[in-house]
C-alpha positions as CSV (number, residue, x, y, z in Angstrom):
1,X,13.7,-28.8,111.2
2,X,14.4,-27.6,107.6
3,X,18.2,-27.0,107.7
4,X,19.7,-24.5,104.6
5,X,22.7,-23.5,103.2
6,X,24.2,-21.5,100.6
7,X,27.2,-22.5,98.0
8,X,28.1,-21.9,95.2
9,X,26.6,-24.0,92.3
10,X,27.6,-23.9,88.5
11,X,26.5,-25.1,85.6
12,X,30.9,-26.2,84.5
13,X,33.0,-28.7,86.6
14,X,35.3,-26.2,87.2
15,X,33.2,-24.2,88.8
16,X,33.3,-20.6,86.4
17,X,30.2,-18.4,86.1
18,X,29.0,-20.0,90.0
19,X,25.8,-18.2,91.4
20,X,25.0,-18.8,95.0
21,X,21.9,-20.9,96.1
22,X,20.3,-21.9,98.7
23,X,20.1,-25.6,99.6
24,X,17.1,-27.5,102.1
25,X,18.7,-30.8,102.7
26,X,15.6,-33.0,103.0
27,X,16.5,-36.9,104.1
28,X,13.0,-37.3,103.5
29,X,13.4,-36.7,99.8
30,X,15.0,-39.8,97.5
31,X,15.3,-37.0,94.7
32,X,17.2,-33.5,94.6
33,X,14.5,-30.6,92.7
34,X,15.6,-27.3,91.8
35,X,13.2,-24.3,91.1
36,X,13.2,-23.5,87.4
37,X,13.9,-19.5,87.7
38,X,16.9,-21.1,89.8
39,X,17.9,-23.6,87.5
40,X,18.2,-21.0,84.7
41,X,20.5,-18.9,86.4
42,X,22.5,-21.9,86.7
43,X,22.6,-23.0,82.8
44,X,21.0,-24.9,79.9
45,X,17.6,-27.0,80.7
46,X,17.2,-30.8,78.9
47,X,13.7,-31.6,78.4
48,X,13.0,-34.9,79.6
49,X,11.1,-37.6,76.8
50,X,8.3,-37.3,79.0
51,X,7.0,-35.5,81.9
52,X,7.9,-37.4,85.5
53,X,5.8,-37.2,88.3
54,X,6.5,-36.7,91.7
55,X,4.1,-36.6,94.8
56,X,4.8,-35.7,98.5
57,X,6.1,-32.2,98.7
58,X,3.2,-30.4,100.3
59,X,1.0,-33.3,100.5
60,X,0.6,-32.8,96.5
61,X,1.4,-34.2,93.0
62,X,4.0,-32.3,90.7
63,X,5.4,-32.9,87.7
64,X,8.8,-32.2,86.2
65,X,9.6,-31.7,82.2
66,X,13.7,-30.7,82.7
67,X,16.7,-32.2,84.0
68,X,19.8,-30.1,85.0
69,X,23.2,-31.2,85.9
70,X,25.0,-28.7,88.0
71,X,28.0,-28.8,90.6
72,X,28.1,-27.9,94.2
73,X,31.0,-26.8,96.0
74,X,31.6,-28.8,99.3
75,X,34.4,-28.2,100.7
76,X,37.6,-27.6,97.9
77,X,35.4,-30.1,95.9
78,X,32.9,-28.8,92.7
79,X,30.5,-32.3,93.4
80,X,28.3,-32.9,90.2
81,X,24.3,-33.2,91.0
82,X,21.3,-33.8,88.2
83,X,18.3,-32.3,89.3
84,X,15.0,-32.4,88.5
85,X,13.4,-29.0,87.6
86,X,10.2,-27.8,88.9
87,X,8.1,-25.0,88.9
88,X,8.7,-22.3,91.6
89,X,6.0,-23.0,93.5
90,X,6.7,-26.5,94.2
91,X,9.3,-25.9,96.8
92,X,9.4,-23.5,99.3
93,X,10.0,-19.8,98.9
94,X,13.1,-19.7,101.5
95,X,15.9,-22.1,99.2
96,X,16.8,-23.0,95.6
97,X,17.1,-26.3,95.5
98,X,15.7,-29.4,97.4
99,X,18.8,-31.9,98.3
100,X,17.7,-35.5,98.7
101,X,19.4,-38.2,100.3
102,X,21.0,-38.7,97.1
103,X,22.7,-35.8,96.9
104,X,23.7,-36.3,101.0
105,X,24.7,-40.1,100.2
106,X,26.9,-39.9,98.0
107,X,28.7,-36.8,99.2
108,X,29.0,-38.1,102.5
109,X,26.1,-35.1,104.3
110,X,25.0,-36.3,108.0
111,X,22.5,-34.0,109.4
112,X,22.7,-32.2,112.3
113,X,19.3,-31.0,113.2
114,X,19.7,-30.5,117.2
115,X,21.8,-27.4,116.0
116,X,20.2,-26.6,112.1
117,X,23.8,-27.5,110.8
118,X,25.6,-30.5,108.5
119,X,28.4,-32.4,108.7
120,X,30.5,-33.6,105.4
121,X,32.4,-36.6,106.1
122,X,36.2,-35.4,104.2
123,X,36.9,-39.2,103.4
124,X,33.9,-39.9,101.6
125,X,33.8,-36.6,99.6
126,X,37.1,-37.1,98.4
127,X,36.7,-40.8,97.4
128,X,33.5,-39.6,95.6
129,X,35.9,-37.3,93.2
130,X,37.6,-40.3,92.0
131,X,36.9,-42.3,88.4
132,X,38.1,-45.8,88.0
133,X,39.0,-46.3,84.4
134,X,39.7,-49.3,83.3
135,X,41.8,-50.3,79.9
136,X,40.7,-52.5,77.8
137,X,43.1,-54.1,74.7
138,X,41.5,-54.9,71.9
139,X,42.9,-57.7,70.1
């Protein structure tokens, strides 16, 4: 069961100038895609040193030539996500972007396909937010 959702997804950490998309979160998927018409409503493209290649989606091989990084909002939190860019026609016509178990690792996403839903863990969200810096003296 493909299970979607819509938030709100900028191209800023802050979360300004956020379009809504649609998300398929596939555990299936190590990667997170993005369609490029999608990706450009978002914000700038980088073009990767060389193409990467993908296969699986449809039963097929695919290539991307862009990376994007872009922020979700879960909960009270914008979540930074690179994506790989592909053409439109690689995913399916019905979301935006393809969220791997990457994306759902890190953020703390448990599927719940016996009712087409998720399920963020709080904890784990917030505890992702956080950067440990660490100081260094220089002597």
């Amino acid at each position: 069961m493909d299970i979607l959702k819509r938030f709100s997804v900028s191209y800023y950490p802050s979360g300004k100038e956020a379009v809504k998309l649609i998300l398929c979160f596939d555990s299936g998927s190590p990667r997170t895609f993005i369609k490029r018409s999608s990706a450009l409503k978002v914000g700038e493209l980088f073009e990767l040193a060389e193409p990467e290649r993908f296969g699986g989606l449809g039963g097929g091989d695919f290539q991307s030539k862009e990376i994007i990084l872009l922020y979700v909002k879960l909960l009270e939190f914008w979540c930074s996500q690179l994506c790989y860019v592909v053409e439109d026609d690689v995913l399916e016509k019905h979301y935006d972007i393809l969220a791997g178990h990457n994306f759902m690792q890190l953020y703390g996403i448990k599927l719940l396909p016996d009712i087409g839903d998720i399920e963020i863990d709080e904890t784990r969200l917030s505890l992702a937010q956080r950067i440990r810096m660490i100081k260094e003296r220089v002597f």
